[in-house]
C-alpha positions, 0 to 999 in steps of 0.5 A: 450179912450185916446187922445193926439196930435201932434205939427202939430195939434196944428199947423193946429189949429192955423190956424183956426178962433177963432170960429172955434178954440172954435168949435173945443175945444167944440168937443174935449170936447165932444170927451173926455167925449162920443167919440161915440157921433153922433154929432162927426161922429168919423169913420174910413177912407175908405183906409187908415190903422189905420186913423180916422176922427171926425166932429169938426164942419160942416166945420171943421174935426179933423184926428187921428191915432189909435191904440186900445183906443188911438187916436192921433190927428194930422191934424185938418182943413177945409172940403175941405182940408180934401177931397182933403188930405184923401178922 
């Protein structure tokens, strides 16, 4: 699979913590190397084309657009945010 982001996510990241940074980092790691890897939950959004969500951490879903093998992340942020943007 191939994964790229976008400046916003690097903007959403940057206003994580640094140890929810690390976490994050952590599972894009993990991302690249096993993207169906339980522990990332990476699932397709209920309602919205094309839309995917991954696990970063309990607190912390990452947002991509897919098309085929290529993900591009663009959101990257707390699950509350998450529910009130995409749920």
């Amino acid at each position: 699979m191939i994964s790229e982001t976008t400046p916003t996510f690097w903007r959403c990241l940057e206003r994580l913590t640094e140890k929810e940074r690390d976490a994050a980092r952590r599972s894009f790691r993990l991302f690249a190397s096993s993207p169906g890897h339980n522990s990332l939950n990476f699932k397709k959004l209920t309602g919205h084309q094309d839309i995917w969500s991954a696990r970063a951490s309990l607190d912390i879903r990452a947002v991509a657009h897919r098309v085929g093998d290529k993900v591009t992340w663009f959101w990257i942020g707390h699950h509350k945010e998450f529910d009130q943007l995409f749920g």
